[in-house]
Backbone bond lengths (Angstrom), bond angles and torsions (degrees), N, CA, C in turn:
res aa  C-N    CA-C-N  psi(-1)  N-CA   C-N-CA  omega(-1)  CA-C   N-CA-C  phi
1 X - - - 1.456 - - 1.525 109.98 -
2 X 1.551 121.07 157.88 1.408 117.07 173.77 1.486 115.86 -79.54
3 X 1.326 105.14 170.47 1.482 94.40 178.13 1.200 107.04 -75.37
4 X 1.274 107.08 -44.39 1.718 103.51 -165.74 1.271 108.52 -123.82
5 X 1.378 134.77 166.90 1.651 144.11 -156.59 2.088 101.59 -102.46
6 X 0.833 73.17 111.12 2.159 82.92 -158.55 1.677 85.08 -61.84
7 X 1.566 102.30 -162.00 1.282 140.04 172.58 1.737 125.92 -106.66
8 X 1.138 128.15 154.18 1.807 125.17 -177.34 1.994 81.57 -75.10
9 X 1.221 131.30 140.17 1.287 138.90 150.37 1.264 105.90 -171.44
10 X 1.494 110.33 -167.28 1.502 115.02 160.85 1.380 104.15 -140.03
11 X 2.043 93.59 179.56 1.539 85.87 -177.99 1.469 120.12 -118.57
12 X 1.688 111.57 -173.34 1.434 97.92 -156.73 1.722 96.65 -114.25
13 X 1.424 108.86 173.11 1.293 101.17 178.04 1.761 139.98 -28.08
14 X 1.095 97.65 136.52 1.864 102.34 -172.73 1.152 113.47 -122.54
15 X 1.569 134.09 154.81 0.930 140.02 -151.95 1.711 112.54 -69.84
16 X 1.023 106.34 -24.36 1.800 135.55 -175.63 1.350 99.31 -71.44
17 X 1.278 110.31 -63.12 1.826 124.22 -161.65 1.540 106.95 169.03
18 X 1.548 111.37 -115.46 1.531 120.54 -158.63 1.610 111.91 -147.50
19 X 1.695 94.84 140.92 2.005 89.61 176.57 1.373 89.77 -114.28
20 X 0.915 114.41 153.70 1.472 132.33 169.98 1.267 119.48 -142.64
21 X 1.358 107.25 126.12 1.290 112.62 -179.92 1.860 124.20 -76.70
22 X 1.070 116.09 86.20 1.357 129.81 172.28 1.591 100.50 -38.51
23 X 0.844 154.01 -91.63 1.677 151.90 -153.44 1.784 93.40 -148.03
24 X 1.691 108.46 -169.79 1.630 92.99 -168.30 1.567 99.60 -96.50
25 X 1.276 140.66 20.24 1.042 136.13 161.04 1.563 129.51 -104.46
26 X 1.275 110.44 -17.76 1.584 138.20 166.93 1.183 124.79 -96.87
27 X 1.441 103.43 124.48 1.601 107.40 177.00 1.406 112.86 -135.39
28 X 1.809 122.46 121.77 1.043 122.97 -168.58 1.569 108.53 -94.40
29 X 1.487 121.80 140.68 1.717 109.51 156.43 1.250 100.37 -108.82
30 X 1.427 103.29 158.83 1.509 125.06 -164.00 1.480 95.02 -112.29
31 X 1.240 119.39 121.73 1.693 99.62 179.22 1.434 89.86 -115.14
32 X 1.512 105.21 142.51 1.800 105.84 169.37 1.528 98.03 -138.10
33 X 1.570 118.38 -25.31 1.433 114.11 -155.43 1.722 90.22 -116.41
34 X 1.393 124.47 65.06 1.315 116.48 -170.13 1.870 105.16 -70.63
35 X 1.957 75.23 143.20 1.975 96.95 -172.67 1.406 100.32 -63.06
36 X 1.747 104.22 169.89 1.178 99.90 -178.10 1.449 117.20 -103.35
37 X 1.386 118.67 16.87 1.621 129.48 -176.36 1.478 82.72 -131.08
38 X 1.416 132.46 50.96 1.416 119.87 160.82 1.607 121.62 50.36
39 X 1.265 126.10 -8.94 1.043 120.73 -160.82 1.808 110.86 -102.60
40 X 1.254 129.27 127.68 0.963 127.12 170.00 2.108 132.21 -83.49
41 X 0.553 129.18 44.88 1.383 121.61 -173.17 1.634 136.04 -67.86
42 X 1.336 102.49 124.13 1.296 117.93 -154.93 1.688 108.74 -97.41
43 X 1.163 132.63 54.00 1.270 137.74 178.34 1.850 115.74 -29.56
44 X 1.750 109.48 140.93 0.858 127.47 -139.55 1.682 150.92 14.57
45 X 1.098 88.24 52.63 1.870 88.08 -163.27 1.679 83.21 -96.38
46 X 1.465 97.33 124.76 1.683 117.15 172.20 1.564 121.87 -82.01
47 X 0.909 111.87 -18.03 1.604 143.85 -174.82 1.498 107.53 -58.79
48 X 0.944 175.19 108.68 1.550 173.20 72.18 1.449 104.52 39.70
49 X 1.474 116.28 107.24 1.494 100.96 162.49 1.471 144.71 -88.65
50 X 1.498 124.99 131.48 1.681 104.25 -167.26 1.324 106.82 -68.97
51 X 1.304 124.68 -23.98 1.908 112.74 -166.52 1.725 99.94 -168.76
52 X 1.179 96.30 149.29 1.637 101.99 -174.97 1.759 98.31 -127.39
53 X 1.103 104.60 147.67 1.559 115.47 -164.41 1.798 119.11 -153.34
54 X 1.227 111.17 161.08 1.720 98.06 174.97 1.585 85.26 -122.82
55 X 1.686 91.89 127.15 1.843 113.99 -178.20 1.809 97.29 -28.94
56 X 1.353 83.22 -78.69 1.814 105.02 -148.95 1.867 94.67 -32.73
57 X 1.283 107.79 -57.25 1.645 105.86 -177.74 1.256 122.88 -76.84
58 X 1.450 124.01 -42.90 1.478 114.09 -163.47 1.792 104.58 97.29
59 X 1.246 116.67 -5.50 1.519 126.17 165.75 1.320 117.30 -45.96
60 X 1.460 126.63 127.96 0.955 121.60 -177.97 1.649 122.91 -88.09
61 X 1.191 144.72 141.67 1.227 138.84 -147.80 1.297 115.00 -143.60
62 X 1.750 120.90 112.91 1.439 116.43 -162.04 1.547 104.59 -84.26
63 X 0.950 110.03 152.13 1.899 140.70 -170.40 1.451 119.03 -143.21
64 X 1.140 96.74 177.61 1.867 99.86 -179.94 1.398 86.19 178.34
65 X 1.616 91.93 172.84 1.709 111.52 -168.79 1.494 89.94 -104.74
66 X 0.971 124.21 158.34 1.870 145.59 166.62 1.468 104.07 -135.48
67 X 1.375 127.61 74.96 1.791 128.46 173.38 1.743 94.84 70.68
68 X 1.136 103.87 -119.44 1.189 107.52 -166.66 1.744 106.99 -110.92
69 X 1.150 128.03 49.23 1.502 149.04 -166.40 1.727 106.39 -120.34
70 X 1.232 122.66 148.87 0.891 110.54 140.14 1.497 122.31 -127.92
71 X 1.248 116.65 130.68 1.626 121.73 -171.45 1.761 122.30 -105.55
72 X 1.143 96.88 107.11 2.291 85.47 -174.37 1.693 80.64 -122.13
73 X 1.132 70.33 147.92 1.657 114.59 171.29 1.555 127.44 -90.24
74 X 1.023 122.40 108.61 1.314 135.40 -149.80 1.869 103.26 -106.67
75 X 1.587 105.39 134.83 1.720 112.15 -159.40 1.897 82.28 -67.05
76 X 1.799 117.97 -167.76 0.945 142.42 -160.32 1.464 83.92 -83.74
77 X 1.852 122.42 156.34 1.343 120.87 -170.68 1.918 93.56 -82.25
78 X 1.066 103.75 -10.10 1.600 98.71 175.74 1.517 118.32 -81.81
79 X 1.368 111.38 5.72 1.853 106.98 154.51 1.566 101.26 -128.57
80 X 1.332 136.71 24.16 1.342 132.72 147.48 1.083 122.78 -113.40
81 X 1.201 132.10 157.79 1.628 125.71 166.26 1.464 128.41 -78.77
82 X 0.904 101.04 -144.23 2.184 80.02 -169.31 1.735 94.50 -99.09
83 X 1.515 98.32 -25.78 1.835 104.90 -161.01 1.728 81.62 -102.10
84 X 1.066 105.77 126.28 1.872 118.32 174.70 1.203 108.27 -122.89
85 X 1.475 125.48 147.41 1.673 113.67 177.69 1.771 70.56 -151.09
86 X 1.498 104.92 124.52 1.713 139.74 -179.07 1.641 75.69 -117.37
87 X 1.686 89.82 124.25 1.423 116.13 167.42 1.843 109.68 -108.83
88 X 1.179 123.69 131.52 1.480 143.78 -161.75 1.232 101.83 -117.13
89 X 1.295 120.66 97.49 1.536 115.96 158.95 1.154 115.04 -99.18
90 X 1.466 117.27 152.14 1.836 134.82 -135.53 1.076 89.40 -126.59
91 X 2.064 103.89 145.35 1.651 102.61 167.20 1.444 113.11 -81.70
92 X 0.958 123.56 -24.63 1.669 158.42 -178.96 1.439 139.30 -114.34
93 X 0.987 134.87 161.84 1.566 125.51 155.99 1.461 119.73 -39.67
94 X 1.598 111.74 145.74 1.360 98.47 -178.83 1.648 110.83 -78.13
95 X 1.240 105.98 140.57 1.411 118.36 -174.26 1.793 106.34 -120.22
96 X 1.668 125.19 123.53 1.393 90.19 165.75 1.371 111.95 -141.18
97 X 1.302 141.43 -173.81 1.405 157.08 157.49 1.473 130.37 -80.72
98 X 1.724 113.74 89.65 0.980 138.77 -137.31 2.013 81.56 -64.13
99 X 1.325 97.45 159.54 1.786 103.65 173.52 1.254 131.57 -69.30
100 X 1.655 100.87 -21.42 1.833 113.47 -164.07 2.121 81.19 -111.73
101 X 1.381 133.67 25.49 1.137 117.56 -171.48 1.911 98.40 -82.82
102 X 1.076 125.71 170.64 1.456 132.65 -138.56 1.700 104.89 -153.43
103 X 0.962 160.81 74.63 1.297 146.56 153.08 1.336 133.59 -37.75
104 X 1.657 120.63 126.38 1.385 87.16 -168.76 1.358 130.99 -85.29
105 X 1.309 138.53 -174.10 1.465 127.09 -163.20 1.622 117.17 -85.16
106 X 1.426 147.21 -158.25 1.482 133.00 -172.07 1.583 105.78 -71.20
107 X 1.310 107.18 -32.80 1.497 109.77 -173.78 1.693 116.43 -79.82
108 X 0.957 108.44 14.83 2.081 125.31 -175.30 2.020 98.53 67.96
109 X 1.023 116.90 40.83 1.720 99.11 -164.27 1.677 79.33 -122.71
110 X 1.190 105.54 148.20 1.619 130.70 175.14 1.759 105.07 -112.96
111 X 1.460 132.26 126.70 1.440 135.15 164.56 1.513 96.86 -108.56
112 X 1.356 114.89 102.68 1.583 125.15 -176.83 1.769 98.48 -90.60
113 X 1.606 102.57 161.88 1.269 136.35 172.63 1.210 97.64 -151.03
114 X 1.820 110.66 120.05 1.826 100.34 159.96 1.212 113.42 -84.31
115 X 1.629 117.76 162.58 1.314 124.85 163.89 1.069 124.59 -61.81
116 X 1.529 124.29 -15.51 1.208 120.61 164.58 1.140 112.75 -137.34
117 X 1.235 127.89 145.12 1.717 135.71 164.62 1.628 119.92 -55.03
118 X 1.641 115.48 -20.10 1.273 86.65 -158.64 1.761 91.24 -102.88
119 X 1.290 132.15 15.89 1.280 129.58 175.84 1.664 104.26 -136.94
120 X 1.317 123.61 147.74 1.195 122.26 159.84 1.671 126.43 -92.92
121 X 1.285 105.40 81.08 1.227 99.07 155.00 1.509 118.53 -174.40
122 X 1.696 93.48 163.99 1.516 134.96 -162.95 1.256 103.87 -111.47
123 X 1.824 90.02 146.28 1.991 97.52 155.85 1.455 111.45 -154.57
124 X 1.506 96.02 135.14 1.471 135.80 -150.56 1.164 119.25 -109.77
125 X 1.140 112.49 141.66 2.114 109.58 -160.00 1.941 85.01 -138.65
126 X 1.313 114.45 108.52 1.616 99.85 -179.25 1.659 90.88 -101.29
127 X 1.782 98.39 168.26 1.846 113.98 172.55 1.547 106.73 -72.96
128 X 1.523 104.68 -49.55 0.950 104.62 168.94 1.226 140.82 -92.23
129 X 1.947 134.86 177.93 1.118 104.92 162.75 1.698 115.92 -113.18
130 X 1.410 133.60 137.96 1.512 122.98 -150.89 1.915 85.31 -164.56
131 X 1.265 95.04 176.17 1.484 122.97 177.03 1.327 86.84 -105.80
132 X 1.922 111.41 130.88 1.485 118.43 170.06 1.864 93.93 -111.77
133 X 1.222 114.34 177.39 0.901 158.06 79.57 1.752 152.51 17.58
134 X 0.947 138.14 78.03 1.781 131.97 -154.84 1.519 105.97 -141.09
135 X 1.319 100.68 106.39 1.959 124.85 173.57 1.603 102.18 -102.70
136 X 1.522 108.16 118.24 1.604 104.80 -174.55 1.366 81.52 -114.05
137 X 1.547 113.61 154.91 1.107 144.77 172.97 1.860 132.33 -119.50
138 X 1.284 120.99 130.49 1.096 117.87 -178.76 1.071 124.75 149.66
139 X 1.122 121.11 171.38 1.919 148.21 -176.57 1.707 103.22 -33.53
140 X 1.471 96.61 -44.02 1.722 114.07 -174.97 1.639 112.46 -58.23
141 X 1.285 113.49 -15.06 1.754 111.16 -171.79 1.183 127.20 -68.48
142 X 1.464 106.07 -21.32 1.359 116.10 166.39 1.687 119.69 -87.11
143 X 1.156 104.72 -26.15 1.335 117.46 172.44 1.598 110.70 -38.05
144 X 1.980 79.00 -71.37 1.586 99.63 -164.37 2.032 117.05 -70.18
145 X 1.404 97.01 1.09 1.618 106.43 161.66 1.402 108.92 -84.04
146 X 1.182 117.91 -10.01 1.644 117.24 -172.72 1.981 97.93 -97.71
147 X 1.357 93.02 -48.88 1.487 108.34 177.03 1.786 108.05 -56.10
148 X 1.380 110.85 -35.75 1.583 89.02 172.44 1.645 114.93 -98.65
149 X 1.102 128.97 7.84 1.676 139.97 -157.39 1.460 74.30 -104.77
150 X 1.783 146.15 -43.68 1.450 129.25 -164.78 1.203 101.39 -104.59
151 X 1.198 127.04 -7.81 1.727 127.16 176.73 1.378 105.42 -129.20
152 X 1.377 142.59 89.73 1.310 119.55 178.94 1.512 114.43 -103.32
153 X 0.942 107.93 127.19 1.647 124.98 -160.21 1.381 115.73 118.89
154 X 1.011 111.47 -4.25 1.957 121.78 -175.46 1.667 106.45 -69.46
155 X 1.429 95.78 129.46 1.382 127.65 -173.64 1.534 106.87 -82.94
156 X 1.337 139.68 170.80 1.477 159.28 -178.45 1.296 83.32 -145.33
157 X 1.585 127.41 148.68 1.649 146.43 163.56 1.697 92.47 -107.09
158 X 1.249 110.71 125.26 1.269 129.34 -168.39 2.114 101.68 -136.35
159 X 1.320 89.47 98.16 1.454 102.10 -175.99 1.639 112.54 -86.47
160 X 1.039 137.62 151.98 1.611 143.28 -170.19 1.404 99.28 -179.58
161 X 1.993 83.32 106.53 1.741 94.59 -179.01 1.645 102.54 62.04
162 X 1.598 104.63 -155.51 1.480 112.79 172.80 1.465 119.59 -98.56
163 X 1.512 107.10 67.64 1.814 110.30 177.92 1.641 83.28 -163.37
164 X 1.243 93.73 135.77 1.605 111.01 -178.26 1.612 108.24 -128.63
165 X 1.780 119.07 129.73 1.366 130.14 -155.52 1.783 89.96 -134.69
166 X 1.341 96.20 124.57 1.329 129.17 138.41 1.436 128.86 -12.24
167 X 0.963 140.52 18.90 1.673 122.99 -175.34 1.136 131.36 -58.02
168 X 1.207 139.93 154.62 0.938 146.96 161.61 1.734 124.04 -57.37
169 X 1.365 132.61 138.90 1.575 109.98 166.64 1.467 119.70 -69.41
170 X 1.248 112.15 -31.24 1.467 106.95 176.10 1.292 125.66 -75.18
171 X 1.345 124.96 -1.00 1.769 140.14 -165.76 1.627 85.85 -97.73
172 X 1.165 124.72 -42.57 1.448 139.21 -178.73 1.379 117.73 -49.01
173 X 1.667 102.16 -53.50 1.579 98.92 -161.24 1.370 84.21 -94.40
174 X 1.952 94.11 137.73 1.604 122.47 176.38 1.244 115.87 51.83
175 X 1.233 155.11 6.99 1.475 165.02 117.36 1.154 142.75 -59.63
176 X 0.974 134.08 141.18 1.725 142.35 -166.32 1.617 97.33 -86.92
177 X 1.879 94.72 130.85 1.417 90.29 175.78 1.888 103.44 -111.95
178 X 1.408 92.96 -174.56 1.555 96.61 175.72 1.742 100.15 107.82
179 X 1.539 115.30 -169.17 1.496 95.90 26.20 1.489 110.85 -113.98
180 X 1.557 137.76 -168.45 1.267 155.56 -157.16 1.212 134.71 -105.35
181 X 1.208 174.76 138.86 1.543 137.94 176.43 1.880 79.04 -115.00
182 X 1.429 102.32 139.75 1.236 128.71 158.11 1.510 120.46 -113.73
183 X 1.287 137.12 139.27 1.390 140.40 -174.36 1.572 128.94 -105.86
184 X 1.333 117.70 115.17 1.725 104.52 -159.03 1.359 110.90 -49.34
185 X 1.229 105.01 139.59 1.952 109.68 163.95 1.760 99.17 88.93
186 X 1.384 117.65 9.70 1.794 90.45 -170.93 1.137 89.80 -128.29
187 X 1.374 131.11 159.83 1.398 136.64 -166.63 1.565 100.91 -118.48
188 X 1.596 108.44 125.37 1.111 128.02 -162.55 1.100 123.59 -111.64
189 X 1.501 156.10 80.09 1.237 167.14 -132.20 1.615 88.33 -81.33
190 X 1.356 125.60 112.48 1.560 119.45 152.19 1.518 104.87 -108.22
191 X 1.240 107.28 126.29 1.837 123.07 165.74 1.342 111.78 -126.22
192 X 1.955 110.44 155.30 1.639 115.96 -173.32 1.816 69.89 -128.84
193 X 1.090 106.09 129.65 1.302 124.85 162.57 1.751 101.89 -79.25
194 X 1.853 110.15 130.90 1.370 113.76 173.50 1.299 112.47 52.96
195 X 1.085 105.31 39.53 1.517 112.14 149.45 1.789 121.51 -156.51
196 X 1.319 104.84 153.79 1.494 122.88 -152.94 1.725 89.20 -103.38
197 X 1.114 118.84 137.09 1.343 136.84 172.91 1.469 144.52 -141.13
198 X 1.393 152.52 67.12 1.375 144.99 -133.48 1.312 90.14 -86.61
199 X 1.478 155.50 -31.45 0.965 126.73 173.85 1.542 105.50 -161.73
200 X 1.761 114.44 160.25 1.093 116.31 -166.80 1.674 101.82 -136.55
201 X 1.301 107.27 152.10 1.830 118.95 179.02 1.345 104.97 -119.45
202 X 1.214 108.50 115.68 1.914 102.71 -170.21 1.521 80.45 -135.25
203 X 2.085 116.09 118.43 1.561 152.54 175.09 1.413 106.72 -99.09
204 X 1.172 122.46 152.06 1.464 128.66 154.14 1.896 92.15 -70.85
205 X 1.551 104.34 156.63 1.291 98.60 172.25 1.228 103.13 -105.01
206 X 1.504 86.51 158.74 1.799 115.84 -150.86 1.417 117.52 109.43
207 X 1.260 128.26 -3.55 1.457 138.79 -142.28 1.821 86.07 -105.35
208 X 1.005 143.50 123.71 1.546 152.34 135.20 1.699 106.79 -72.27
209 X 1.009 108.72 98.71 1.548 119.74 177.82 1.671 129.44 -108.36
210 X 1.411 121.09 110.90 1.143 123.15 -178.25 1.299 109.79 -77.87
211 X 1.681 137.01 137.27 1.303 132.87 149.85 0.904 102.41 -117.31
212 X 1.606 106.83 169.87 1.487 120.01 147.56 1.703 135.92 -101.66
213 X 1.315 130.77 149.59 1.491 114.89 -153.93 1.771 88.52 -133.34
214 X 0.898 117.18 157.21 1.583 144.18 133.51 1.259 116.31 -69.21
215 X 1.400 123.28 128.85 1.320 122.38 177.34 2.106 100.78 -174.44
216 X 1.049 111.62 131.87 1.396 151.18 -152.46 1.055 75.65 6.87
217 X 1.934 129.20 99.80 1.175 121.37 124.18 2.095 92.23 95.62
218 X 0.924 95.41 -28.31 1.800 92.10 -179.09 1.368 113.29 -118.89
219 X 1.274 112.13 159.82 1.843 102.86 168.16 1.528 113.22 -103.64
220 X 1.261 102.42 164.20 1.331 106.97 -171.90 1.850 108.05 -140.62
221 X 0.988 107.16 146.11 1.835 125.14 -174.61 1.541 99.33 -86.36
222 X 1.149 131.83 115.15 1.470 128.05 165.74 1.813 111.81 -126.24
223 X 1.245 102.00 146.45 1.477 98.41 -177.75 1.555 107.92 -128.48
224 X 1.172 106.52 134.20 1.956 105.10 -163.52 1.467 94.50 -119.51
225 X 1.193 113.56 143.16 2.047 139.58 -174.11 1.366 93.98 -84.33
226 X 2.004 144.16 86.56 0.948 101.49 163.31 1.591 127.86 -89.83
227 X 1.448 84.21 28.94 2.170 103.19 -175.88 2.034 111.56 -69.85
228 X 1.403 96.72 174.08 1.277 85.85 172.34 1.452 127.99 -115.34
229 X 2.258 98.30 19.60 1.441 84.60 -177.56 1.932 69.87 -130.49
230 X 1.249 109.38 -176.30 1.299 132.25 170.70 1.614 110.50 -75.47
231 X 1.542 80.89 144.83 1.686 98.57 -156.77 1.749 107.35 -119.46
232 X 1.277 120.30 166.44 1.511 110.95 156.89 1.518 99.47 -153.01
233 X 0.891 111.82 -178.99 1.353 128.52 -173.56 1.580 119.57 161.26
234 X 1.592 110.22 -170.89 1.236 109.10 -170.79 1.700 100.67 -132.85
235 X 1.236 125.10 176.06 1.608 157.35 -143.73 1.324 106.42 -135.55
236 X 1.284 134.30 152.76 1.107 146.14 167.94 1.361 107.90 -160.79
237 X 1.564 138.08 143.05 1.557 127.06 -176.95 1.344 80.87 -150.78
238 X 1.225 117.55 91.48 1.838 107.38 163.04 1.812 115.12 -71.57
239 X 1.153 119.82 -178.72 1.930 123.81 -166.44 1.555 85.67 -107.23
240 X 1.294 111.70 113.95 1.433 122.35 157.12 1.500 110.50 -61.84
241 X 1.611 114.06 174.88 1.748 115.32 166.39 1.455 95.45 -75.37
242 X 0.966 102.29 148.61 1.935 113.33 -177.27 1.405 103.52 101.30
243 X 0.716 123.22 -80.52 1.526 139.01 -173.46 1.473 109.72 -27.63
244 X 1.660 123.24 139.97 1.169 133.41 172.31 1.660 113.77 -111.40
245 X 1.579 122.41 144.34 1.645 104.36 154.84 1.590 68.60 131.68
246 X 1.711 88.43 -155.82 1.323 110.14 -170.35 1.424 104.26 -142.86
247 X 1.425 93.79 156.58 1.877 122.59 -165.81 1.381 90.33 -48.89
248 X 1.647 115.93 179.66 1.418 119.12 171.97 1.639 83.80 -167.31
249 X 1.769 93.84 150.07 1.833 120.37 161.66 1.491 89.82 -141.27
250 X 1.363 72.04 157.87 1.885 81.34 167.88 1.974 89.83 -179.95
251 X 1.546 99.94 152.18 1.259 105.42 175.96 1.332 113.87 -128.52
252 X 1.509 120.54 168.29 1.049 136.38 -163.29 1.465 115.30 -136.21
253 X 1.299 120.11 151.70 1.258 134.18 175.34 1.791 136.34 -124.36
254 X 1.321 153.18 116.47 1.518 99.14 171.58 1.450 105.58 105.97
255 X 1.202 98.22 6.97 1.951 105.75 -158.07 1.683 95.81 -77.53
256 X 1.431 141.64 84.05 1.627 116.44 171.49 1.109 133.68 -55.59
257 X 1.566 108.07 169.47 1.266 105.91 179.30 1.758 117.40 -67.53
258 X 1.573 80.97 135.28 1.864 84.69 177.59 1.292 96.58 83.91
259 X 1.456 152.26 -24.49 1.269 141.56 173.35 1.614 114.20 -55.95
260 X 1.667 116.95 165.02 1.602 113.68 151.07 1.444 88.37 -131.59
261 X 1.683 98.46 170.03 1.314 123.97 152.74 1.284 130.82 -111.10
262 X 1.438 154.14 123.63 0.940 127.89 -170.48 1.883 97.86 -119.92
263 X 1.558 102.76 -179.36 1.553 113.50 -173.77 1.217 101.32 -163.51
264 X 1.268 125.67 119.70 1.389 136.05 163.71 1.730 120.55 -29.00
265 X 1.256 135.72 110.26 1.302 138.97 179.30 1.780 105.30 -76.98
266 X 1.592 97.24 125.72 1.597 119.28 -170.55 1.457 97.80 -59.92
267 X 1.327 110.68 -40.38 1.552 110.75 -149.75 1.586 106.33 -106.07
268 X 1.809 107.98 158.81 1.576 110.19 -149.64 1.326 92.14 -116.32
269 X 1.077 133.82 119.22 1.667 122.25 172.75 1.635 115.94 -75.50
270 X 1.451 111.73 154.28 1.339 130.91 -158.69 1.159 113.02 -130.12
271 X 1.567 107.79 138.98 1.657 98.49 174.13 1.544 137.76 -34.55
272 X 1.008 118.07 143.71 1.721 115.75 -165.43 1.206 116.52 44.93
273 X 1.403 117.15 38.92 2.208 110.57 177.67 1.306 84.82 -84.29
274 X 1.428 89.04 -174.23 1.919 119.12 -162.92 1.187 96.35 -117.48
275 X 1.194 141.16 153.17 1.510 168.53 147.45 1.494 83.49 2.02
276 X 1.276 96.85 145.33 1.729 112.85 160.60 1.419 104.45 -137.06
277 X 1.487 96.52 112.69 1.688 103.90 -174.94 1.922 94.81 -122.05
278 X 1.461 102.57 138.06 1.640 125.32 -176.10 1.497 111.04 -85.66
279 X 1.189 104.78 112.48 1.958 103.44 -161.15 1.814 89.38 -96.37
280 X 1.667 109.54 120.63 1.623 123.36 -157.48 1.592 107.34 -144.28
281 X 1.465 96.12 105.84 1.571 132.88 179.80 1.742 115.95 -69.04
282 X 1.381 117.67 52.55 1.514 88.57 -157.97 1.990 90.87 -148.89
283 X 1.281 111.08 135.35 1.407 123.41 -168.23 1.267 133.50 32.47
284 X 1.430 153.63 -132.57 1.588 130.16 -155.97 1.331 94.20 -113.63
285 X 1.285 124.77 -9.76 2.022 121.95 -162.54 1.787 80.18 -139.20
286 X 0.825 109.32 103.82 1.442 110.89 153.07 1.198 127.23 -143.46
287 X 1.851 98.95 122.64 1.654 108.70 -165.10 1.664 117.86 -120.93
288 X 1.499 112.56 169.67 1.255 102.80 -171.91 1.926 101.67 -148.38
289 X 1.469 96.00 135.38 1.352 116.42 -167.95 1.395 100.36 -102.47
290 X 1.671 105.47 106.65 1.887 104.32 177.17 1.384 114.69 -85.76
291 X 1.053 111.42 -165.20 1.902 112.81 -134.57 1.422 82.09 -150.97
């Protein structure tokens, strides 16, 4: 079985050749670039297969699952031809596990990067299942202050899974939206249509979350409420090895929901330092994203 319950898509070029989805129960591989341990593997296909075969014969062809992989094993190239097409019959629709998909870490919190800049979006496989939370980040914040100052009332389409929500532009800039229901084990496509994002923090809510940011040239400690009442608490940043400057606390009060705070970080990192993780005292879930 897969680990996790994929998405309807397909997939994109592989090192071998091409899968193609023949109808939603058939799946062909195209072999042109045969491996050199015989083995073919078809990364994330969530789908369970009933039988693996080579077209032209009807040969039957041993396989196995690897997580969410699928791997068949291909006879000696001296009883195939160079061009192979391994036919995959499905228990189900094809379902799969996008490449850039992300799990979140012990504390349910996701630190996103999209694959691309010019769209925002992620996909997310949580342990648990909970209502999150979603802080997008980026270049776009100033934008989207311009975008609601000439449109005020202007919406963002904010997709999660298959249900698509309304936002507001102003709920957007610097605030946590949602919140979401995500489902353990299933991989969840979140997209913001028309908007640009370098990175995103998606919490179960309730979550008080410390990061750390880049910002003109310095970093900075910010801590975001993804609760729904106001929070306070306190900070701690001890000096890792590497690290230059000096320790820092500082506390907080007053924090709203969906708000952050941020504070300039004392200390300068150095070639070869160690993780700098922000040790953060603040309501019933409180987590911290190292650097």
């Amino acid at each position: 079985m897969a680990l996790v319950e994929g998405i309807p898509g397909e997939f994109g070029p592989q090192p071998w050749g091409e899968a193609i989805l023949r109808n939603c129960g058939v799946l062909l591989l195209r072999i042109t670039r045969r491996p050199a341990d015989h083995e073919v593997r078809l990364p994330g296909l969530a789908t369970t297969p009933r039988h693996v075969v080579e077209e032209r014969t009807g040969k039957a062809l041993t396989w196995r699952r690897d997580g969410d992989d699928l791997v068949v094993r291909l006879p000696g190239s001296d009883q195939f031809p160079a061009l192979t097409v391994v036919k995959v019959a499905l228990q189900g629709k094809l379902r799969i596990v996008p490449p850039d998909t992300t799990t979140a870490n012990a504390d349910g919190v996701w630190d996103l990067t999209p694959t691309a800049l010019s769209r925002a979006t992620f996909h997310l496989v949580a342990r648990r299942t909970a209502d999150v939370g979603v802080r997008l980040i980026g270049p776009a914040e100033a934008g989207m202050r311009l975008i609601e100052a000439l449109a005020p009332g202007g919406e963002f389409r904010v997709q999660v899974g298959g249900r698509a929500y309304g936002v507001p532009v102003a709920d957007v800039v610097g605030q946590v939206i949602g919140p979401f229901p995500v489902r353990a084990g299933r991989v969840v496509r979140l997209s913001v249509a028309g908007l640009v994002a370098t990175r995103a923090l998606v919490a179960p809510v309730g979550t008080v979350l410390a990061s750390v940011h880049p910002k003109h040239g310095e970093l900075e400690v910010q801590v975001t409420n993804f609760g729904r009442t106001a929070t306070r608490g306190s900070v701690r940043v001890p000096r890792p090895a590497g690290w230059h400057g000096a320790e820092d606390a500082w506390d907080f009060e007053g924090l709203a929901p969906g708000a952050t705070i941020g504070r300039k970080l004392r200390l300068r990192q150095g070639a070869g330092a160690a993780p700098l993780v922000v040790q953060l005292d603040a309501g019933r879930r409180p987590a911290s994203l190292p650097w």
